[in-house]
C-alpha positions as CSV (number, residue, x, y, z in Angstrom):
1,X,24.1,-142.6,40.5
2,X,20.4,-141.5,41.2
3,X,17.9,-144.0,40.0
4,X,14.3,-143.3,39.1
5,X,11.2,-145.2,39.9
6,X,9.2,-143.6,37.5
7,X,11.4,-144.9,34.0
8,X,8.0,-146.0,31.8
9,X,8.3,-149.2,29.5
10,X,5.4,-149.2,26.5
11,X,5.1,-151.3,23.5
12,X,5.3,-154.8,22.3
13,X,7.8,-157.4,23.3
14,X,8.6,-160.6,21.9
15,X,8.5,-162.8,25.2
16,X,4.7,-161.4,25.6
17,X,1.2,-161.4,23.6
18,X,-0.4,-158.2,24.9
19,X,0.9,-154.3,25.7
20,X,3.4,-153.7,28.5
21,X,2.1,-150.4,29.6
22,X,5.0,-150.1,32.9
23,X,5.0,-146.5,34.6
24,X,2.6,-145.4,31.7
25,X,-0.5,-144.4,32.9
26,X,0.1,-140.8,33.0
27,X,-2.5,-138.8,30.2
28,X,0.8,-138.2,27.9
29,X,1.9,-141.7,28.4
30,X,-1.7,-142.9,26.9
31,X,-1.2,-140.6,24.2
32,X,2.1,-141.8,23.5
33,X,0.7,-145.6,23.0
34,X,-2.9,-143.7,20.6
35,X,0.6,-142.3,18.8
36,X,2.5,-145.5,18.4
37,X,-1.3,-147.2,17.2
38,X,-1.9,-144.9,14.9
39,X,1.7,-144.4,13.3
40,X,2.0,-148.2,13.2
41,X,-1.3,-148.4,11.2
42,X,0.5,-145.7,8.5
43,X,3.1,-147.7,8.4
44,X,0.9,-151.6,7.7
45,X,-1.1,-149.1,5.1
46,X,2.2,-147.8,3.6
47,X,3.3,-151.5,3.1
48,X,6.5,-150.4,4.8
49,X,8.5,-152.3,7.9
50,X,9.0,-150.5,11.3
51,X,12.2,-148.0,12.0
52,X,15.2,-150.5,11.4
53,X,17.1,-149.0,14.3
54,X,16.2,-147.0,17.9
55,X,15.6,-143.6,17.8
56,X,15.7,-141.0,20.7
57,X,13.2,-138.4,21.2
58,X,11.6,-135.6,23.0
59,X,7.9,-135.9,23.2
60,X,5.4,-133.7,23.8
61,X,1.2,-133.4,22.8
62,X,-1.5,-130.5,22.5
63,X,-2.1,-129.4,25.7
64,X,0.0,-131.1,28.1
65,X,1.7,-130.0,31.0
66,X,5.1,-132.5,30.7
67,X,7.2,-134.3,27.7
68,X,8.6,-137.7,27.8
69,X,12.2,-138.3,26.9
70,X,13.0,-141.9,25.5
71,X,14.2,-144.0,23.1
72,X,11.8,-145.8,20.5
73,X,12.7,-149.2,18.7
74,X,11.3,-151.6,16.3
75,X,9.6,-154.9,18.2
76,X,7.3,-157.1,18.3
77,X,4.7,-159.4,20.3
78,X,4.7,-163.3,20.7
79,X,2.7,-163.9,17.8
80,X,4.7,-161.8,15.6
81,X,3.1,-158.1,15.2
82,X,5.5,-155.6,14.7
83,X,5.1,-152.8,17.5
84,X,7.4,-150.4,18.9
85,X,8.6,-150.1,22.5
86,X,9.9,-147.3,23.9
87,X,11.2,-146.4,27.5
88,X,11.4,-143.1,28.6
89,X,11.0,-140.5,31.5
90,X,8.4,-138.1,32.3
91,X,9.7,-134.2,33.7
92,X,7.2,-131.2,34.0
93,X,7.7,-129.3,30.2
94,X,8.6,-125.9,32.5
95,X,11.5,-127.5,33.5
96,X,12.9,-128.0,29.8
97,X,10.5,-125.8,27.8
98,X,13.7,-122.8,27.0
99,X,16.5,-125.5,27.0
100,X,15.7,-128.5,25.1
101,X,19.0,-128.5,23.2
102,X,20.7,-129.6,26.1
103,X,18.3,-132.8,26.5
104,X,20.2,-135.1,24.2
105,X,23.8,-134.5,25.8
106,X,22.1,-134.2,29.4
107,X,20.1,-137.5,29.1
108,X,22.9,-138.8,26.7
109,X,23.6,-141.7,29.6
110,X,19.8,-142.5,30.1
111,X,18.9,-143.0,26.0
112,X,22.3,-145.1,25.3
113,X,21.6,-147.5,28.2
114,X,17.5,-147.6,27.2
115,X,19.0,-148.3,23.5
116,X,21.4,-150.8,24.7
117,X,18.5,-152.5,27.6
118,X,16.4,-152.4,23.8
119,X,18.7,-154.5,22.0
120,X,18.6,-157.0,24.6
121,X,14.7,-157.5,24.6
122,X,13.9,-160.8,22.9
123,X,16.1,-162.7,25.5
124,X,13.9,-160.6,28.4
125,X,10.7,-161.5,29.9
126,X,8.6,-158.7,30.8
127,X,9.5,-159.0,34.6
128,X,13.1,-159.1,33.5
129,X,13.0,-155.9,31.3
130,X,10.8,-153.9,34.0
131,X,13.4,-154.6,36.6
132,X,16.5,-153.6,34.2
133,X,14.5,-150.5,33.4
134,X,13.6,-149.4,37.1
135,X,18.0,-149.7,37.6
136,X,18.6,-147.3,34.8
137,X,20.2,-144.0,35.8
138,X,17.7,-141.3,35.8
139,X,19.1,-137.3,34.7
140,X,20.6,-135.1,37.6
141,X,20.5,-131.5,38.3
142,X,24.2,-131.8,37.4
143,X,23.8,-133.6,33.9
144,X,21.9,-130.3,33.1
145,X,24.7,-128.2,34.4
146,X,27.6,-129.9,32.2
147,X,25.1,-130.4,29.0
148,X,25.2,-126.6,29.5
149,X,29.0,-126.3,29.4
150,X,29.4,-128.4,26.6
151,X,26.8,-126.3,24.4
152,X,28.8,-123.5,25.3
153,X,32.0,-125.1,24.2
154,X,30.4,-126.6,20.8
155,X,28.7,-122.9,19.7
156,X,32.2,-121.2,20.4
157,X,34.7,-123.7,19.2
158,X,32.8,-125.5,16.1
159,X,32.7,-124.2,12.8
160,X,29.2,-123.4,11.0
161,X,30.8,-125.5,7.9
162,X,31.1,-128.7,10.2
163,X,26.8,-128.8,10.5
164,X,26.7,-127.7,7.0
165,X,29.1,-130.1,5.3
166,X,26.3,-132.9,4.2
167,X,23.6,-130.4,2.6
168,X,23.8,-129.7,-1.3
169,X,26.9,-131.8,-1.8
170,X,26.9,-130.7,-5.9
171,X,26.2,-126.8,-4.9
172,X,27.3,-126.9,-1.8
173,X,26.8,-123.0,-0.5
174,X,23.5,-122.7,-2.6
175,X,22.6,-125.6,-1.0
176,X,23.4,-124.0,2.6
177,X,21.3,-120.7,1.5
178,X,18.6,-123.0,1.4
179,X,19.0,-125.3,4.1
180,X,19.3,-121.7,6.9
181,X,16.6,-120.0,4.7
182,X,14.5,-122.9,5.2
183,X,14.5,-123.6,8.5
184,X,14.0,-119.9,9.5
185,X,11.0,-119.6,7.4
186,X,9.4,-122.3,9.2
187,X,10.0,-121.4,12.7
188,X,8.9,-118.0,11.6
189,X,5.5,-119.1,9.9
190,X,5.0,-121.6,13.2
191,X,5.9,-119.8,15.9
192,X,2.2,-119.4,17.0
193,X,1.5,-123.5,17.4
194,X,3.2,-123.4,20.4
195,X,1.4,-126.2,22.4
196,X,-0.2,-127.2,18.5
197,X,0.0,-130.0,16.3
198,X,2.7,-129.3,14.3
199,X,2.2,-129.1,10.7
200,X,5.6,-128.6,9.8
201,X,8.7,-131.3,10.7
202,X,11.9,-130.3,9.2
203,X,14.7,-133.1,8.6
204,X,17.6,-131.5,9.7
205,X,20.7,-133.6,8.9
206,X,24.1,-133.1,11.4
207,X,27.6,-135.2,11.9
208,X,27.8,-137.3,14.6
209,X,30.6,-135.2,16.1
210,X,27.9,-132.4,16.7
211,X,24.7,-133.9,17.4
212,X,21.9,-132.2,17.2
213,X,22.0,-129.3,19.7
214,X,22.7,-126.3,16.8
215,X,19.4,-127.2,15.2
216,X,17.8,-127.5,18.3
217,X,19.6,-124.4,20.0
218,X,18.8,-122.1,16.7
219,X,14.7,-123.3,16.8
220,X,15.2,-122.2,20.5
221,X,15.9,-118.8,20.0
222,X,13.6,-118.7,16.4
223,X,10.5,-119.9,18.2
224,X,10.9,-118.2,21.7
225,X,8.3,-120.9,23.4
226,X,8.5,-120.7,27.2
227,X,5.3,-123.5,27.9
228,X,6.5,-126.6,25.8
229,X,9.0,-128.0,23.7
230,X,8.6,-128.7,20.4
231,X,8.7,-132.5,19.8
232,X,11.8,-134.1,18.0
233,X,13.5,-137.6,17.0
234,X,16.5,-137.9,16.6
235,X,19.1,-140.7,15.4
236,X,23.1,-140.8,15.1
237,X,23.5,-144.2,13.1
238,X,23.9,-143.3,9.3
239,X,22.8,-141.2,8.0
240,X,22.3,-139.3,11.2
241,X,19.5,-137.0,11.0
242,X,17.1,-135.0,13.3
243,X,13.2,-134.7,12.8
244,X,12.1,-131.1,14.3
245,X,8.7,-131.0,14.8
246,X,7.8,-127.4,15.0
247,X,4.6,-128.5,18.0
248,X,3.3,-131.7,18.8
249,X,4.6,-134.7,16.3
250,X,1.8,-135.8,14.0
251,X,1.5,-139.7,14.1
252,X,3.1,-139.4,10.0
253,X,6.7,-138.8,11.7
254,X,7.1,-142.7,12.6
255,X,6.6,-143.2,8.9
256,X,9.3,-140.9,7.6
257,X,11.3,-142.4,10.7
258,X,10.6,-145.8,8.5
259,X,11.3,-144.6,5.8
260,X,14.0,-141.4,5.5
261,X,13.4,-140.7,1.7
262,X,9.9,-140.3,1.7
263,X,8.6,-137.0,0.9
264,X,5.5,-135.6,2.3
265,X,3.6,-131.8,2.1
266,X,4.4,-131.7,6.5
267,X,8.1,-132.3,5.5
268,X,10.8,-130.0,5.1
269,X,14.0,-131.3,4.3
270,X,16.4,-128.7,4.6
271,X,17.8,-130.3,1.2
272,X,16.8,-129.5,-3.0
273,X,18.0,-129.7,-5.9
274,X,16.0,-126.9,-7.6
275,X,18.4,-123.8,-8.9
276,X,15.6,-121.4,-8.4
277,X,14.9,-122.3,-4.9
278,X,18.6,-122.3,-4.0
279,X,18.7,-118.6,-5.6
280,X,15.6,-117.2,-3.8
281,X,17.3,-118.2,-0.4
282,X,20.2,-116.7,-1.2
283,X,18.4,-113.4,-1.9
284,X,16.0,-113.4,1.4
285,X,19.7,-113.9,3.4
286,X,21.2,-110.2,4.0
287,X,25.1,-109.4,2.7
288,X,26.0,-110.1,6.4
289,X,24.6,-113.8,6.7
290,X,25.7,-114.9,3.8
291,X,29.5,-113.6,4.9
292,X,29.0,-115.9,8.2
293,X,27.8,-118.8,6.3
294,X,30.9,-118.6,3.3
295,X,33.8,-117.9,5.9
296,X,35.4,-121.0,6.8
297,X,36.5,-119.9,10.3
298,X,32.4,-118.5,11.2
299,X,31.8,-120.4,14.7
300,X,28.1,-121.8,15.2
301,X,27.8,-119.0,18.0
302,X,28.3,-116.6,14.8
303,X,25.9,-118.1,12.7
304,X,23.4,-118.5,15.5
305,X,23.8,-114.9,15.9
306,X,23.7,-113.6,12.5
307,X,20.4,-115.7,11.6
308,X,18.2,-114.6,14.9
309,X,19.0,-110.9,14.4
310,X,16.9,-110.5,10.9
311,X,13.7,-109.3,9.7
312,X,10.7,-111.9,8.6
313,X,12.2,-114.6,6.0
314,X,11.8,-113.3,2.6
């Protein structure tokens, strides 16, 4: 398989005092480590620890012609402060700017080797880990081509219920109303920070079995960006969950990554327990949504389809 010289390797690790900054010298690769600085400071101020586990993620900032695509994890330095390190790649944003929900399957062999090279870190030195990192497999033209397949497969063959199963347990197709409503009312309202700090991140949860392409394939077609991706985390350990950024991820998202029941006025979970707002979603949705999102047999395809063929969220 194709290796890449260019895999980047920034952070903390426990076998060395300062920054490893490896393949990261690139002007999104500094802003990346400003990023980490200032989300790690949030999290010392919050009185909270680092992520427990790795996260994968697409990364993009204001202005910026490329996104890095990478795993983050909790580390630390020789004397003990807690840091994370991330390896990733760098690709031109034009190449990926229309089809970031196949990044996750496409670089699916990439992320779980950089989270397994992660776990092994406190028995590397830094030589040792830079080495490991410049053999990991880097993404092919043909990775893209079977990611593609696969999303195919998944919209056509999966059932809307399957990505709706976990939200509003108690009222469970209230609590899908609002969930759909939701997240098109945000990608309506921030459709123009393309290549923007996002205000909005909306904590989309999803089983395992599906990942979290539908998400990212509906804000694809909601949001219509052809210049950059919006940034996103994502995680499949329990409880498996997605953080959408709808533009460039605010340093706060590495505390809700800490943390995954904190609240906070840029977060949208697509979850409530309010009656009223459960009954004003249902409302905005027309007769024909709502008979996609109650059958049992509706595909994803048919769900994507109803919601991006509707008028400005209610």
């Amino acid at each position: 398989m194709m290796q890449s010289p260019h895999i980047g390797v920034l952070g903390k690790t426990p076998r060395h005092a300062e920054f490893i900054r490896h393949n990261a010298s690139s002007s999104l690769s500094r802003y990346l480590l400003r990023w980490l600085e200032e989300g790690t400071l949030r999290i010392h101020g919050a009185r909270s620890a680092l992520p427990t586990s790795c996260a994968s993620f697409v990364f993009t900032a204001p202005g910026e012609s490329s996104v890095l695509v990478g795993v983050l994890a909790p580390s630390m330095d020789s004397v003990g402060r807690s840091f994370p390190l991330t390896i990733f790649q760098e690709m031109p944003a034009s190449a990926v700017a229309d089809r970031y929900a196949l990044l996750p399957e496409s670089f699916q062999p990439f992320l779980r080797a950089s989270a397994a090279l992660l776990d092994e870190v406190s028995t590397l030195d830094v030589p040792q880990l830079t080495e490991r990192a410049a053999r990991l497999t880097s993404v092919r033209p043909g990775d893209f081509r079977l990611a593609e397949r696969l999303r195919q497969a998944l919209l056509s063959e999966q059932h809307c219920a399957d990505l709706l199963q976990h939200i509003g347990a108690e009222r469970a197709m209230e609590g899908r109303y609002y969930a759909l409503h939701t997240f098109l009312t945000a990608c309506e309202g921030e459709r123009h920070r393309e290549q923007s700090l996002a205000s909005v991140m909306l904590d989309c949860p999803f089983p395992v079995h599906l990942g979290p392409v539908a998400w990212l394939e509906l804000a694809t077609r909601l949001l219509g960006w052809s210049l950059l991706p919006p940034s996103f985390f994502w995680s499949e350990r329990e409880p498996s969950r997605l953080l959408l950024c709808l533009g460039a991820a605010p340093p706060s998202l590495l505390l809700h990554l800490a943390q995954p029941a904190r609240t906070g006025n840029h977060l949208w979970p697509l979850r409530t327990e309010r009656p009223a707002a459960m009954a004003h979603a249902r409302q905005a949705l027309s007769p024909a949504q709502r008979r996609v999102i109650d059958s049992s047999t509706s595909t994803l395809e048919q769900l994507l389809s109803a919601l991006t063929t509707r008028g400005r969220p209610s």
